[in-house]
C-alpha positions, 0 to 999 in steps of 0.5 A, a space after each residue: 658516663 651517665 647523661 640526663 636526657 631532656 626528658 630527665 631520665 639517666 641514660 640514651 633515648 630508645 626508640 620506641 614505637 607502639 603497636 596496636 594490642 591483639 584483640 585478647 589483650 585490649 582494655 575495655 577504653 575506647 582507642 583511636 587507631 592510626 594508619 602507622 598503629 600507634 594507638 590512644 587509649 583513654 580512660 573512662 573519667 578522661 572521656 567524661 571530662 572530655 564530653 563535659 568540656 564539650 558540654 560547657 563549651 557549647 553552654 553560653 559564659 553569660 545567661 543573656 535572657 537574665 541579664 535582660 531581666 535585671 536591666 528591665 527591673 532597673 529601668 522600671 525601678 522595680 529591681 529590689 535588693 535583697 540584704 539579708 539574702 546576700 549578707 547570708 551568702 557572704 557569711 556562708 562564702 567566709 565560712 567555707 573560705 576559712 574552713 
């Protein structure tokens, strides 16, 4: 009788386990070794997405010196609006939405 795992795949589940590749059989990403000689390998684009994300997470969400800026300007009445530039922006977002 076949069965589906939890896994969704027919059949029983082996166990098995990973052993570190000789140094001949290695690929050229980076890999994290542990104790037992299970192994990680991540690709080239995993580890520029992993140093991006550390990049971004280092990177503050709200650029707080601009945001002062504007608030000054506010205050001083001296913050002017720009309509064309932002009904531009807004026809340009449309277009790209629509495309």
């Amino acid at each position: 009788m076949n069965t589906i795992n939890p896994y969704g795949k027919a059949g029983g589940i082996r166990n098995q386990t990973s052993t570190p590749k000789p140094a001949a059989e290695k690929s050229d990403s980076p890999a994290r070794t542990t104790q037992q000689g299970d192994s990680v390998s991540l690709s080239q684009t995993a580890e520029q997405l992993s140093q991006i994300q550390s990049r971004l997470d280092e990177t503050p969400a709200i650029d707080r010196a601009k945001v002062e800026a504007i608030k000054t300007a506010i205050a001083r009445g001296e913050y002017r609006v720009d309509a064309e530039k932002i009904a531009d922006q807004l026809i340009a977002l449309e277009k790209e939405r629509l495309a």
